[in-house]
GUFI-53894 format. One record per residue (C-alpha): z, x, y; residue in one letter. Coordinates in nm, 2 decimals. Layout:
N
[[Z,X,Y],A]
...
// end
This chain:
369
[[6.18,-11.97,-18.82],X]
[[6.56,-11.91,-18.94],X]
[[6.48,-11.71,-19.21],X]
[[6.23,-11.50,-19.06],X]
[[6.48,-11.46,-18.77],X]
[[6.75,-11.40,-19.00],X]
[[6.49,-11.08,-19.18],X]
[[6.45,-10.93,-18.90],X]
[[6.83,-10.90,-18.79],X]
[[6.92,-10.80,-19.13],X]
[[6.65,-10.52,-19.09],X]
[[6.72,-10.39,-18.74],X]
[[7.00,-10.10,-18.70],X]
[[7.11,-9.81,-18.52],X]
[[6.78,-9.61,-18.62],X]
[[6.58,-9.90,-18.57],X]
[[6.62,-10.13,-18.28],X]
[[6.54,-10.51,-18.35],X]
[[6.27,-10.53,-18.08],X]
[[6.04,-10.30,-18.34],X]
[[6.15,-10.46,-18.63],X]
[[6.05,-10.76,-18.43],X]
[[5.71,-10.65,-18.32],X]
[[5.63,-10.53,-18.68],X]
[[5.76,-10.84,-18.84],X]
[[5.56,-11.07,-18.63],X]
[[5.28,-10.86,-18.65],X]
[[5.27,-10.88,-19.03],X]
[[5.37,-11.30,-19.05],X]
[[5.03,-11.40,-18.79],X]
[[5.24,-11.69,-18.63],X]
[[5.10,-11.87,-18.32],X]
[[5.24,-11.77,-17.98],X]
[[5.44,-12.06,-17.95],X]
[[5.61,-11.99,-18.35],X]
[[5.63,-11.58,-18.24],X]
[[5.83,-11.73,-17.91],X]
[[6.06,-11.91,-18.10],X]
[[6.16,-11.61,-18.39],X]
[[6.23,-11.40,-18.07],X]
[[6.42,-11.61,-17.88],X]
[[6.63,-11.67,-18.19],X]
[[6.67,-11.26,-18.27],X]
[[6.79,-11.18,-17.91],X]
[[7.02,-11.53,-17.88],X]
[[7.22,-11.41,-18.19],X]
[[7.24,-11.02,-18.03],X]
[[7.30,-11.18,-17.66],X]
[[7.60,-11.42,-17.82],X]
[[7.72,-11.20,-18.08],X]
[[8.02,-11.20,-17.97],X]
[[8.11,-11.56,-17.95],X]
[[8.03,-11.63,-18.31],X]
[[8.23,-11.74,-18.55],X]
[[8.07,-11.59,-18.83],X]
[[7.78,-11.28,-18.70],X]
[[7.75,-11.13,-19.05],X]
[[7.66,-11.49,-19.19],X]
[[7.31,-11.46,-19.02],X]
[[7.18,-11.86,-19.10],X]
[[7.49,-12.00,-18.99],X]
[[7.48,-11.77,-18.69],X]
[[7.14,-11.77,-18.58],X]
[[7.24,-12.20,-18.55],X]
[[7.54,-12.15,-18.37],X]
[[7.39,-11.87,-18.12],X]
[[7.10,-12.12,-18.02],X]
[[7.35,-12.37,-17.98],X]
[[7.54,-12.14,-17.72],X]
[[7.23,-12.01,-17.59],X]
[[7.11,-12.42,-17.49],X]
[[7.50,-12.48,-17.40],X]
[[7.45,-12.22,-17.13],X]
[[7.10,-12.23,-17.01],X]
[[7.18,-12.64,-16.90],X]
[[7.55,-12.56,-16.72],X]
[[7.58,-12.19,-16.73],X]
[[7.84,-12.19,-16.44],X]
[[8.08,-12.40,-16.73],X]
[[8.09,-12.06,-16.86],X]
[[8.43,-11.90,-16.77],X]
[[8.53,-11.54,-16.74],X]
[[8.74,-11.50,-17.00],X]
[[8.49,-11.66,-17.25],X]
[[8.23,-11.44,-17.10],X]
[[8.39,-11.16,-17.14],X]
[[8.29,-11.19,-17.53],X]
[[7.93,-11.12,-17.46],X]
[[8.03,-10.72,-17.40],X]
[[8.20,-10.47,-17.62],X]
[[8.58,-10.46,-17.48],X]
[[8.50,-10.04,-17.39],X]
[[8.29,-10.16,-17.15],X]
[[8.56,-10.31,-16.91],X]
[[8.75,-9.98,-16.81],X]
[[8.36,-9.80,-16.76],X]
[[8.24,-10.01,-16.50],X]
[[8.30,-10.34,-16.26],X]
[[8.18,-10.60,-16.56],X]
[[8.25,-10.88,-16.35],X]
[[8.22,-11.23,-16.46],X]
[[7.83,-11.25,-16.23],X]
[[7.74,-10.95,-16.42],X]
[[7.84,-11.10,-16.77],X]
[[7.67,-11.44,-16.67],X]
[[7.33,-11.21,-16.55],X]
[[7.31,-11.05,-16.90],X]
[[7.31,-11.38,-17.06],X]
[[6.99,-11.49,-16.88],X]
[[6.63,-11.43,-16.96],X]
[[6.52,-11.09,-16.80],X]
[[6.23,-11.11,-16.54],X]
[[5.91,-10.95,-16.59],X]
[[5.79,-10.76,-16.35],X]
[[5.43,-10.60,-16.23],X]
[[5.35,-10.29,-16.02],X]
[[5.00,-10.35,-15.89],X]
[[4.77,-10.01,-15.80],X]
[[4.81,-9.98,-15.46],X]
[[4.65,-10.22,-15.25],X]
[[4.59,-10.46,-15.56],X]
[[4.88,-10.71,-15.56],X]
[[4.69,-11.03,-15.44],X]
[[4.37,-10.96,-15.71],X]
[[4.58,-10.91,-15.98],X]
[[4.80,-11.22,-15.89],X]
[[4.52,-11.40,-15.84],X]
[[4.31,-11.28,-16.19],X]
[[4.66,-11.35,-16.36],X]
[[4.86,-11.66,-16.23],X]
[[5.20,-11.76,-16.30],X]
[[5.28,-11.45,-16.02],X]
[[5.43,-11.41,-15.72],X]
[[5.46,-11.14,-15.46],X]
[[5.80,-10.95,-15.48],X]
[[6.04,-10.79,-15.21],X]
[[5.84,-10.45,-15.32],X]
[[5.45,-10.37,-15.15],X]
[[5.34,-10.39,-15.53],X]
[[5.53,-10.56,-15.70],X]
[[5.48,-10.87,-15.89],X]
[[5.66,-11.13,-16.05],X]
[[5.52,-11.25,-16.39],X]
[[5.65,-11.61,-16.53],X]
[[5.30,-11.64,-16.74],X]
[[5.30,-11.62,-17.14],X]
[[4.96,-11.44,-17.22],X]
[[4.96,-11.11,-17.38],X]
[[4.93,-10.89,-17.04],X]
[[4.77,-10.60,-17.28],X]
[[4.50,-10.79,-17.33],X]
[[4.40,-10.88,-16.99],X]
[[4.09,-10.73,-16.80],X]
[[4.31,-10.65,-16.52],X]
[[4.56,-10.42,-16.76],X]
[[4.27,-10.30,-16.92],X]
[[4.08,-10.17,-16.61],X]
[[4.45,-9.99,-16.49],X]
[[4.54,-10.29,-16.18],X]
[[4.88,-10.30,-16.26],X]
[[5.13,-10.15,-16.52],X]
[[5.44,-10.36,-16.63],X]
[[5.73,-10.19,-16.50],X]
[[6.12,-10.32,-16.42],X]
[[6.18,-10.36,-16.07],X]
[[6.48,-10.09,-16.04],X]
[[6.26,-9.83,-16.20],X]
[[5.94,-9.90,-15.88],X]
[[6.30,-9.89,-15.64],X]
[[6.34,-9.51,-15.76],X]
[[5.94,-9.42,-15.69],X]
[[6.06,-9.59,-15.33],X]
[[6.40,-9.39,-15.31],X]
[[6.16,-9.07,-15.39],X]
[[5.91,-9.12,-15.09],X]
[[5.67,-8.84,-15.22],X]
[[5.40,-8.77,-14.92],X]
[[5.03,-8.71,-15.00],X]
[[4.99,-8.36,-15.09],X]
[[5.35,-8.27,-15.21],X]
[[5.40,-8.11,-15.48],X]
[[5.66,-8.31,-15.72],X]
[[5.82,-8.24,-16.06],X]
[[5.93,-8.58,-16.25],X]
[[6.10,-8.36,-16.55],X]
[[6.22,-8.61,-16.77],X]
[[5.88,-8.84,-16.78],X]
[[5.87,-9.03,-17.04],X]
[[5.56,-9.25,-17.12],X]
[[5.52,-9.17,-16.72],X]
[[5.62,-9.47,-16.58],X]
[[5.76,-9.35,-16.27],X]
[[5.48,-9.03,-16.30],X]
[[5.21,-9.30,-16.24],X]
[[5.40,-9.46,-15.95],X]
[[5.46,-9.14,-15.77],X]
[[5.12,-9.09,-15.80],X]
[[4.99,-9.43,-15.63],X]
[[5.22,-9.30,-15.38],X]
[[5.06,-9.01,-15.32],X]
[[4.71,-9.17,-15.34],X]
[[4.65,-8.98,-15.57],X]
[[4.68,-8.65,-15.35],X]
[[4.91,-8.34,-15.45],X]
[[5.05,-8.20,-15.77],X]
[[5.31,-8.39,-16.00],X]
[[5.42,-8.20,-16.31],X]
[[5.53,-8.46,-16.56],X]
[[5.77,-8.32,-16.84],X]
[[5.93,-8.42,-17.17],X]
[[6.09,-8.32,-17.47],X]
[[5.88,-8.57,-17.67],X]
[[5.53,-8.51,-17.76],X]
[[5.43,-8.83,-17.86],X]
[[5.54,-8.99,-17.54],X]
[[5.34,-8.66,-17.33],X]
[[5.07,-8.87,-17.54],X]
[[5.15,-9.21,-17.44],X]
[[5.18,-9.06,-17.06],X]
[[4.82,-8.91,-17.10],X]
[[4.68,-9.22,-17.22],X]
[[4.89,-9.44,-16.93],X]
[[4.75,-9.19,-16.67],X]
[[4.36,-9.20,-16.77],X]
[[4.38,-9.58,-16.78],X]
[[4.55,-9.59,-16.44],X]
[[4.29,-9.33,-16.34],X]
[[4.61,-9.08,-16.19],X]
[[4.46,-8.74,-16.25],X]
[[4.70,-8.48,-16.00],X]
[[4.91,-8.43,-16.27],X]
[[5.00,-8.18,-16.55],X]
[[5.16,-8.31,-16.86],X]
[[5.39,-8.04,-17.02],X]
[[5.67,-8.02,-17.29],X]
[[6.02,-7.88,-17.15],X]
[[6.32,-7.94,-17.29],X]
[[6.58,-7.92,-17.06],X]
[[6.89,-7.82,-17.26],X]
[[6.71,-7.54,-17.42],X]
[[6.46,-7.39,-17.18],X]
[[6.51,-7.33,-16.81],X]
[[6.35,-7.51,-16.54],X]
[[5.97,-7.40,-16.42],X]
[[5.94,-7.11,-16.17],X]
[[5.78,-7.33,-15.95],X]
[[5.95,-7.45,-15.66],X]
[[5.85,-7.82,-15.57],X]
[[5.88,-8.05,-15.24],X]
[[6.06,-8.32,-15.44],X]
[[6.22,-8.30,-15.85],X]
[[6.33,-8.67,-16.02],X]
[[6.55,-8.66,-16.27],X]
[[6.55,-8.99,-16.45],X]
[[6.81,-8.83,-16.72],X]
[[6.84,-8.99,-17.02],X]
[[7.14,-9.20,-17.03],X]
[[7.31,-9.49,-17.23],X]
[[7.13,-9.76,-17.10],X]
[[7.41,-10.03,-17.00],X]
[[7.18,-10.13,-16.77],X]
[[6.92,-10.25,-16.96],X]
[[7.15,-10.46,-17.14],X]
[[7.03,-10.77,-17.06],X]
[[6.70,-10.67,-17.19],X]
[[6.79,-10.50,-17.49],X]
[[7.11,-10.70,-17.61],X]
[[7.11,-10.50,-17.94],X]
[[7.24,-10.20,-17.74],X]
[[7.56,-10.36,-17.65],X]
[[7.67,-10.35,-17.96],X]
[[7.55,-10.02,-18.09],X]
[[7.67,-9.81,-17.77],X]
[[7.98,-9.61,-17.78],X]
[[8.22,-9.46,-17.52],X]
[[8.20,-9.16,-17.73],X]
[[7.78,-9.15,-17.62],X]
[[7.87,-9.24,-17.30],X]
[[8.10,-8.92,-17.23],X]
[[7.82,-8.67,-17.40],X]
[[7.58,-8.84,-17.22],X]
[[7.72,-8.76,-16.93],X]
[[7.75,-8.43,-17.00],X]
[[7.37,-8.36,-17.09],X]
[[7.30,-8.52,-16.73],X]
[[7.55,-8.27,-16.55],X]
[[7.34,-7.98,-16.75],X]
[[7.01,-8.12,-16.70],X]
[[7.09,-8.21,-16.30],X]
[[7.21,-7.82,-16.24],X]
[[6.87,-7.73,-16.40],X]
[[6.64,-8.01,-16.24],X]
[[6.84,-7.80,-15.89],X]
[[6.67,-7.45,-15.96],X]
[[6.35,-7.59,-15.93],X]
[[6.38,-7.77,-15.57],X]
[[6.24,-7.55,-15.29],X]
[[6.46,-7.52,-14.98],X]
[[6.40,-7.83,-14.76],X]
[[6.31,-8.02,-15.05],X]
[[6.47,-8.35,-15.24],X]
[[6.61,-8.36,-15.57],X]
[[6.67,-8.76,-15.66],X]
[[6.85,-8.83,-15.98],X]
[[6.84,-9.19,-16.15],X]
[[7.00,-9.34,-16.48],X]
[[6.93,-9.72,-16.62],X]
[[7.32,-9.74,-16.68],X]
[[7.60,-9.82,-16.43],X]
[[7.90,-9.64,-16.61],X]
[[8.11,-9.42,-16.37],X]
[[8.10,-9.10,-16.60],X]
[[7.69,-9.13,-16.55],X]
[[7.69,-9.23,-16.20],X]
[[7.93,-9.15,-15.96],X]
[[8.09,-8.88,-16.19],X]
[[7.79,-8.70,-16.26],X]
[[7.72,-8.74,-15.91],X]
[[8.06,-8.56,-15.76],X]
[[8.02,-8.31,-16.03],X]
[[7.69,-8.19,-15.88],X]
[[7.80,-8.19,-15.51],X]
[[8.11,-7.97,-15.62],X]
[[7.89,-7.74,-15.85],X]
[[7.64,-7.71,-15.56],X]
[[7.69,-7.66,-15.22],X]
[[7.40,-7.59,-15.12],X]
[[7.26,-7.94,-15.16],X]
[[7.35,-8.24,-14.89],X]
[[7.36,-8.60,-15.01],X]
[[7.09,-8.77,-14.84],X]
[[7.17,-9.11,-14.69],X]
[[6.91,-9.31,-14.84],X]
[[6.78,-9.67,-14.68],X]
[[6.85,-9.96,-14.99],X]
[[6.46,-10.07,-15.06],X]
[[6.62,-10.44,-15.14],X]
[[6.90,-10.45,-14.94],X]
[[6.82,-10.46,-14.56],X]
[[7.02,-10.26,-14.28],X]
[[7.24,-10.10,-14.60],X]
[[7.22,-9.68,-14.60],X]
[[7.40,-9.51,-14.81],X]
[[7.45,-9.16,-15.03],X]
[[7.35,-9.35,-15.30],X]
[[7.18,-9.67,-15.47],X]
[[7.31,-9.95,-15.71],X]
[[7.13,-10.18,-15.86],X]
[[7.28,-10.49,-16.01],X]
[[7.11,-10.80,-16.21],X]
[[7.33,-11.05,-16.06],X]
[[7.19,-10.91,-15.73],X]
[[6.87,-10.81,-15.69],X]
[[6.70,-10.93,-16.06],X]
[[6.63,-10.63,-16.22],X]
[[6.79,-10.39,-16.50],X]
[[7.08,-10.19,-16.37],X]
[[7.06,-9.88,-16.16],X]
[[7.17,-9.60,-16.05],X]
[[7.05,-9.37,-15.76],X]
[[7.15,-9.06,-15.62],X]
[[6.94,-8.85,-15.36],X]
[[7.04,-8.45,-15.22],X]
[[6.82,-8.22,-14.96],X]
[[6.87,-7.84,-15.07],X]
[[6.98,-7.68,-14.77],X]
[[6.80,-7.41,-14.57],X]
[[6.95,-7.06,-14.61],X]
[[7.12,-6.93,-14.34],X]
// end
């Protein structure tokens, strides 16, 4: 298990993240579940405690010590201290965002897995899959099962999709009404395309837009499985073209961002993220936001969310837009996992709510006169 472990480190890199040189690995060795568990545990213990090893280039030796930090914490993480957490992060990170010693501890932890059941579907997919329970979300679903969910009848026949539960918040934070017209203009595999939909019931007009082609592909395929059909699946790229002529009751921007908050999902990242990306990310956000604006009728919602929780994506990006346009109001928006808290924007934190990190930002363009 070592050695195969140890490949598939040694072949993961910038270009090619070790999740896929995971999946392609494991693919290729046909180990049991239980074997396939292990090798992946072991990859993302040595990426989660990289920074606590003595020796990360000597990949045996490390691969040892990370499981031995990795069962150290799971049986008395609260031994860990703050100072020895603060290891587990790339030191850039500290002056970007509050990494406090609950965050550091959240990232350390097995991510949850969650569900987003078709509408009305919750309890018959919980009940077809076991192992889940009903979350603080109408459709969402916790997951602590180990069968492949691909596989299953109920994935099969478009009952649920597996989706993070800060990424069904921003569908929530969006609120599209039955027979709006919406634009989600940086789709994806269509994710949050899908959920608007459900949303809708189905009713309405959603224009779902990439750069990618392949993953306009992946969307189509998502959508006919889920059986979503009021949408139109278009390539746009948004530094290079302008924004539709169309003028839409709602436009999400889910910008494409460095992805801090995913961190405890994708531990690679933390150490293959620079401040330098961080700072022209941020910058491809403020251009794509002022575009994603043209499109938004008058009376309508623009909502802008990033998996990341660095203040030159967030709250930056976010000041930049409200000084660059006027003629948008923040909209105070009602925390879907937080009761009684309102505010001009959303965070969403691991430690807190047991999900990837998020940002959320939400403006009504104004009527003229």
């Amino acid at each position: 298990m070592y050695a195969l472990a140890a490949r598939i480190i040694a072949q993961a890199s910038r270009s090619r993240p070790a999740d896929e040189a995971l999946r392609r690995t494991l693919r290729s060795a046909r180990l049991s579940r239980v074997d396939s568990g292990v090798v992946r545990r072991l990859v993302f213990a040595y990426y989660r405690w990289r920074g606590l090893l003595d020796e990360p280039d000597n990949l045996p030796k490390a691969l040892r010590q990370a499981g031995e930090i990795a069962a150290e914490f799971q049986s008395a993480p609260e031994t860990f201290s703050g100072e020895r957490l603060r290891a587990v992060a790339p030191g850039w990170v500290f002056s970007h965002l509050n990494a406090s010693p609950e965050w550091l501890r959240a990232l350390q932890r097995e991510p949850p897995l969650w569900l987003r059941a078709k509408r009305g579907e919750a309890d018959a997919v919980a009940r077809a899959l076991g192992n889940t329970r009903r979350g603080p979300l109408p459709d969402a679903l916790l997951y602590s099962g180990d069968q492949d969910l691909y596989r299953t009848e109920s994935f099969q026949n478009g009952n649920f999709e597996i989706q993070d539960l800060a990424s069904q918040v921003v569908g929530w934070v969006c609120g599209p009404k039955p027979g709006e017209t919406w634009w989600d203009a940086c789709a994806g595999e269509g994710g949050k395309t899908i959920h608007l939909s459900g949303l809708m019931g189905n009713q309405g007009l959603i224009w779902a837009s990439d750069r990618s082609d392949w993953r306009l592909a992946r969307l189509r395929l998502r959508a006919r499985r889920a059986g979503v059909y009021n949408y139109r699946a278009r390539r746009w790229d948004g530094l290079a073209q302008p924004a539709p002529r169309t003028r839409f009751d709602g436009v999400l921007l889910d910008a494409p961002c460095s992805g801090v908050g995913t961190w405890q999902r994708n531990p690679q990242a933390r150490w293959t993220t620079t401040p330098q990306e961080v700072k022209e990310l941020a910058g491809v956000q403020r251009r794509l936001l002022d575009g994603a604006a043209c499109a938004v009728k008058a009376g309508g919602r623009l909502i802008y969310s990033v998996c990341t929780l660095t203040r030159p994506e967030t709250v930056e990006v976010k000041k930049a837009f409200e000084s660059a346009h006027p003629d948008f109001a923040p909209l105070e928006i009602t925390h879907p996992l937080e009761a009684g808290c309102r505010s001009d924007c959303v965070w969403l934190w691991p430690q807190n709510h047991q999900c990837n990190g998020m940002f959320i930002a939400a403006w009504r363009k104004r009527q003229p006169g």
